[in-house]
C-alpha positions as CSV (number, residue, x, y, z in Angstrom):
1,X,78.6,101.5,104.8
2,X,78.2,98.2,106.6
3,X,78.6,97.6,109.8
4,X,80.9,94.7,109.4
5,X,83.2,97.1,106.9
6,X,83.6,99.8,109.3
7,X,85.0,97.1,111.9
8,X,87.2,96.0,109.5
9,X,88.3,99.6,108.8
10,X,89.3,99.9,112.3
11,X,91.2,96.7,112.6
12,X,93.5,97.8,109.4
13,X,95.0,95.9,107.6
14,X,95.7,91.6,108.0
15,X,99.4,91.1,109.4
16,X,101.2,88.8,107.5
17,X,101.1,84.7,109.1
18,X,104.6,85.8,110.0
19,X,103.5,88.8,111.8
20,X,100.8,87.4,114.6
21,X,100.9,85.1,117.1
22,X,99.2,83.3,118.5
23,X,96.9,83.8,115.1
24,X,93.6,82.6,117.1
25,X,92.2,85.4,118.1
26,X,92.7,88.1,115.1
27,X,92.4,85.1,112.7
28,X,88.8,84.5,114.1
29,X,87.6,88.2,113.7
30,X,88.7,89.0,110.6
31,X,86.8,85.5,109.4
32,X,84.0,86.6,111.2
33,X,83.5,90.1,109.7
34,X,84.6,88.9,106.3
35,X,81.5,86.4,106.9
36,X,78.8,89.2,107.8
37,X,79.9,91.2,104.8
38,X,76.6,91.6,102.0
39,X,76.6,91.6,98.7
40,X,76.6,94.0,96.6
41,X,79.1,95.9,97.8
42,X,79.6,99.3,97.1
43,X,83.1,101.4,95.3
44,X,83.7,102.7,98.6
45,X,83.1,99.6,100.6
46,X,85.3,97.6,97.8
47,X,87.5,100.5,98.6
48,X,88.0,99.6,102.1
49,X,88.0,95.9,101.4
50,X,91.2,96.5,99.3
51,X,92.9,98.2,102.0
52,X,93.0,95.4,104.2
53,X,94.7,92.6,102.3
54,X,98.1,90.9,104.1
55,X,101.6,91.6,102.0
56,X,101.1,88.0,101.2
57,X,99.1,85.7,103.6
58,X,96.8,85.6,106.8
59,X,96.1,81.9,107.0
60,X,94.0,82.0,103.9
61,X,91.5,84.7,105.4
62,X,92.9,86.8,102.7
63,X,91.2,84.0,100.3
64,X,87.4,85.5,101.7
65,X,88.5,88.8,101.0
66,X,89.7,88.1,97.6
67,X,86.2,86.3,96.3
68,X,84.2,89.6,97.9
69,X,86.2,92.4,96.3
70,X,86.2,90.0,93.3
71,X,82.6,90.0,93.4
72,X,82.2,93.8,92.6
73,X,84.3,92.9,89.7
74,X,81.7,91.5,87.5
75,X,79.7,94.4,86.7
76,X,81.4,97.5,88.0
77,X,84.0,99.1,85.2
78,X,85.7,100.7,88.2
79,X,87.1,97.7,89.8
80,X,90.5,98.2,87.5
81,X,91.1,101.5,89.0
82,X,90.2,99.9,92.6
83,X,92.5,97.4,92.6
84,X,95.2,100.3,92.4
85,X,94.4,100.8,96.2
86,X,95.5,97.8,97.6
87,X,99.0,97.8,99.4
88,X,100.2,94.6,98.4
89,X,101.8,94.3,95.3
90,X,101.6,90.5,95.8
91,X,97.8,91.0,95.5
92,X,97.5,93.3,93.2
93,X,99.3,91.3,90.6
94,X,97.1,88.3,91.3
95,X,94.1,90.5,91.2
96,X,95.3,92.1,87.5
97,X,96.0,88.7,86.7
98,X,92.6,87.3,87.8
99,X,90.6,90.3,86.0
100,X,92.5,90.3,82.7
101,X,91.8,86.6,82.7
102,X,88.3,86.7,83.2
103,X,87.6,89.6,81.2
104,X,89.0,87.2,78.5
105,X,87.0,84.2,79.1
106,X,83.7,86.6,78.8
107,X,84.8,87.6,75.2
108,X,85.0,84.2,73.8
């Protein structure tokens, strides 16, 4: 597992915009680790990713972590089943959404 991913593993998940203030500081290191974070990734590192998505927003942050789990999509059957772990059911709607839509666009 990657270094980066374990640190976001221990910083759980994002609060909500609502839920921290001042944002600075957690903002800045969830952008950070988001940033180190290699591709590919791996089921269990997707795994971890999808744990740490806000209820609904983090001051976009949540915007990184959506085009990395996203990336695992492509060409990994599993992702379906993986977007079953996130907590937000915000997110895991748009995430359905997104899949379903681009599984369609790659059939025509």
């Amino acid at each position: 597992m990657q270094g980066a991913i374990d640190e976001l593993k221990a910083l759980g998940r994002m609060p909500d915009s609502t839920d921290c203030e001042p944002p600075g500081e957690i903002v800045g290191r969830f952008e950070e680790l988001l940033a180190k974070v290699k591709l590919p990734l791996t089921a269990e590192e997707v795994g971890v990713l999808m744990r740490t998505f806000p209820e609904s927003t983090m001051y976009e942050v949540e915007w990184g972590l959506l085009r990395l789990v996203e990336s695992y999509a492509a060409s990994n059957p599993g992702y379906r089943q993986l977007i079953d772990i996130c907590p937000s059911g915000e997110w895991r709607e748009t995430m359905t959404i997104r899949f379903e839509n681009w599984e369609t666009k790659k059939l025509i």
